[in-house]
N, C-alpha and C positions, 0 to 999 in steps of 0.2 A: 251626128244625131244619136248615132248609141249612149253616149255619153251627157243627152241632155237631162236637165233635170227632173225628178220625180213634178208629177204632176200639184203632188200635195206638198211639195218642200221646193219652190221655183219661188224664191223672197224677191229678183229681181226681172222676172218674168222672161225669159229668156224664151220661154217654148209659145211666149204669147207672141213675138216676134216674128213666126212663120205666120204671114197672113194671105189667105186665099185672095184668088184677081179678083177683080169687082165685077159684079153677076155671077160671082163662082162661090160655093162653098168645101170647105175639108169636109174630106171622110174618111175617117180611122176605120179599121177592122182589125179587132185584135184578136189571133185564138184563146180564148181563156185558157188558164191553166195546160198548156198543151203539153210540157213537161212530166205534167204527173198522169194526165191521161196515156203518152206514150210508156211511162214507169207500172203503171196498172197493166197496160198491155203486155209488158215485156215479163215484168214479174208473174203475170197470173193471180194476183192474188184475190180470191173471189169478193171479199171485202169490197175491196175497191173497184171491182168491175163493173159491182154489182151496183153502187154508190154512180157510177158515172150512168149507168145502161140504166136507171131508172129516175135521171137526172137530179140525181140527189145532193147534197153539201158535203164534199171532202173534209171539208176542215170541223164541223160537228160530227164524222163518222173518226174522226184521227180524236176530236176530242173527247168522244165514249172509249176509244179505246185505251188511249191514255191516263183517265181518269176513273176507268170502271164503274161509267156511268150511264144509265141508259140514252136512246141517240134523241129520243124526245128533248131530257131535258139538257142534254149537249148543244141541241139547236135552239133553245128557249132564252130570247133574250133578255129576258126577264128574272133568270136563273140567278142565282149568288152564284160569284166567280165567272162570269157566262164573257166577258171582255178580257181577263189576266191568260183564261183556260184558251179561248180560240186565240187568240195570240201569240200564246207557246203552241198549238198546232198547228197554227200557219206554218211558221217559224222551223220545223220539225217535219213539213211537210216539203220544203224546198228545199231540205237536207237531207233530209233520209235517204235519198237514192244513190247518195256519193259518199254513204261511208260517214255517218254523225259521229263522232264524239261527245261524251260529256262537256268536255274543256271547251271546245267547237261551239256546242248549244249554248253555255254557260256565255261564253263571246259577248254570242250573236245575238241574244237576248239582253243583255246589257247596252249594248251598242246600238240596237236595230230597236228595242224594243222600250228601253229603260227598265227592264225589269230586274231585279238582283235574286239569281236564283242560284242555292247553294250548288255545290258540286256533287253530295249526295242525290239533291233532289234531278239533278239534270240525269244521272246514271237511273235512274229508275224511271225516269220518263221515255227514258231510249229503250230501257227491259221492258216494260210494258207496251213499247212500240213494237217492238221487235216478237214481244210475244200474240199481239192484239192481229198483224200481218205478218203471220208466220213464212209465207211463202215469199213475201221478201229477201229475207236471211239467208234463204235459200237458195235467191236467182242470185244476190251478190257472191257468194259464194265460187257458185258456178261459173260467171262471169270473170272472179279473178282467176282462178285454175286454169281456163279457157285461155283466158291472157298469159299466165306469165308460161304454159305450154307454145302459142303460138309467138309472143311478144310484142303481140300488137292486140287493141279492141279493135268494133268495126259497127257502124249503122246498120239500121235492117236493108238498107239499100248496096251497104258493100264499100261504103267508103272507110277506107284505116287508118286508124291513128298507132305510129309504132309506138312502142314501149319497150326501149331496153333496159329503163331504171327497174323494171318488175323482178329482174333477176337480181338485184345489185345487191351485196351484202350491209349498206349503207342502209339503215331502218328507215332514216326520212326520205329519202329515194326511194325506195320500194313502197312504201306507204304514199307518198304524191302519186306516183304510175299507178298503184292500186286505185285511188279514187278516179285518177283518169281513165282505166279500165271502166269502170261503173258509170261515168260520166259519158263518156264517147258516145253507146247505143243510145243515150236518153237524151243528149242535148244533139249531138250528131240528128237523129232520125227524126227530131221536132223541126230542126233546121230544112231536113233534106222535104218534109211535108211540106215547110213554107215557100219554098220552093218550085215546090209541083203545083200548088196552087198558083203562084207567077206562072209557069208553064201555062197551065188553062186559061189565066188571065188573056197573055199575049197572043191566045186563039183568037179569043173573043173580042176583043177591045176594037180592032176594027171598026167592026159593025155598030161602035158608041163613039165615036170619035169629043162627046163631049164628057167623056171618063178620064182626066189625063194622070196616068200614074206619079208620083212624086218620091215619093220614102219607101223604103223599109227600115223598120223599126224595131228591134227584136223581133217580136213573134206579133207584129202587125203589121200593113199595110195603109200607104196614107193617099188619100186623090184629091184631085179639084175636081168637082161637080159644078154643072149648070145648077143653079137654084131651083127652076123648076123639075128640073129631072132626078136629086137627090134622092126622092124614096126609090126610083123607079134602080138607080144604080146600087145601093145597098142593098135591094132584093138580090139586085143578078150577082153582083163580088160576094154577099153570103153565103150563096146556095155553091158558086163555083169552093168556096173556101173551105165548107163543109162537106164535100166530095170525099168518098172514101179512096184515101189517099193510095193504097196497094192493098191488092185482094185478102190479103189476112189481116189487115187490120180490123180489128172487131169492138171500139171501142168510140163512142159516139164524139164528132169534134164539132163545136161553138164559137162560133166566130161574131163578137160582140161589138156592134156598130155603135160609132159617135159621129157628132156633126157636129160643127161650131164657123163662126168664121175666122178666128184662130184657132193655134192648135194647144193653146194655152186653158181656150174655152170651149170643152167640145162635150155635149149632153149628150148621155145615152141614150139611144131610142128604149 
């Protein structure tokens, strides 16, 4: 199921296929954005913490900075350019953490996005990124030194990923270990949260015996519910989901409920 298809690009319904028993419905709980939440924490960067702690839109605060433009009309849908612009910081926001490239951006924006954006213009998207969250540049920095000294990266919880290619004389070698360095804490320490929430799950579920666990999904959670009892179970899996996962984490986490009776068709609350 990691590999099922996007919910907006599924032409032969494959994810409508998983259908809850009869008197039962799905419940997805997805963390939003948990990645950039734990990249804001790790980095420091006040931008961004500031953006999440006051439950703001990542992607109109990536697109004032990128654009040098105020965050009003970065978030105003109504704006000229207000679809091309959050599009490229999306895009820029699920890369930045692991070491963007121009060439990289330039890709992934053609592929992901259909957009055809020159190679100058991608290089100054990433300078303006990089200068708009200065304290980014910063922790990646630090992060590979830290690697290619110890030879391995590590989650906030202590789990390692080695890395011998960080010393190698080979540039593409050392540059793949280098994004892995940057990628370990941030994708590692989203994983090892989702996690801990199954932990607290598997306290509790007992006591619900009409909750019955099914999937993990990336960075979601899927159940069968009794029909009448689905608000009642989406309260209790958000609040456990939303749990401050370890005592320095400082950094608010959302965990955004759907129902459907497939999983093909699931509205958000």
């Amino acid at each position: 199921m990691q590999n099922c298809p996007r919910k907006d690009n599924d032409p032969i319904g494959v994810r409508s296929m998983i259908v809850a028993p009869e008197g039962c419905v799905l419940l997805s709980l997805d963390f939003s954005q948990i990645e950039l939440r734990v990249g804001a924490f790790y980095c420091r960067d006040e931008k961004m913490l500031q953006t999440y702690r006051n439950g703001g839109d990542i992607h109109a605060q990536t697109t004032s900075v990128i654009y040098h433009i105020p965050f009003e009309q970065a978030a105003d849908k109504n704006a000229e350019h207000y679809k091309e612009r959050r599009t490229i910081a999306k895009n820029c926001n699920f890369g930045v953490f692991f070491g963007l490239f121009p060439k990289g951006l330039q890709r992934t924006l053609k592929f992901k996005a259909g957009l055809d954006t020159s190679l100058a213009e991608c290089e100054k998207i990433i300078a303006n990124l990089k200068a708009g969250y200065p304290q980014l540049s910063l922790w990646q920095e630090v992060v590979k030194r830290q690697a290619q000294g110890r030879r391995y990266s590590e989650t906030w919880l202590g789990r390692r990923r080695y890395l011998p290619g960080i010393v190698s004389d080979d540039w593409g070698k050392k540059s793949f270990a280098e994004r892995c360095a940057m990628n370990t804490p941030i994708q590692g320490t989203a994983a090892d949260i989702l996690k801990m929430a199954m932990a607290r799950l598997v306290v509790e579920l007992p006591e619900y015996p009409w909750i019955v666990p099914v999937l993990t999904v990336h960075d979601s959670l899927v159940f069968y519910v009794a029909e009448e009892k689905v608000q009642e179970a989406g309260v209790l899996i958000k609040g456990l989901m939303e749990r401050q996962p370890f005592p320095e984490f400082d950094v608010p986490l959302v965990a955004e409920v759907a129902t459907g009776t497939n999983y093909g068709e699931l509205d958000e609350w």
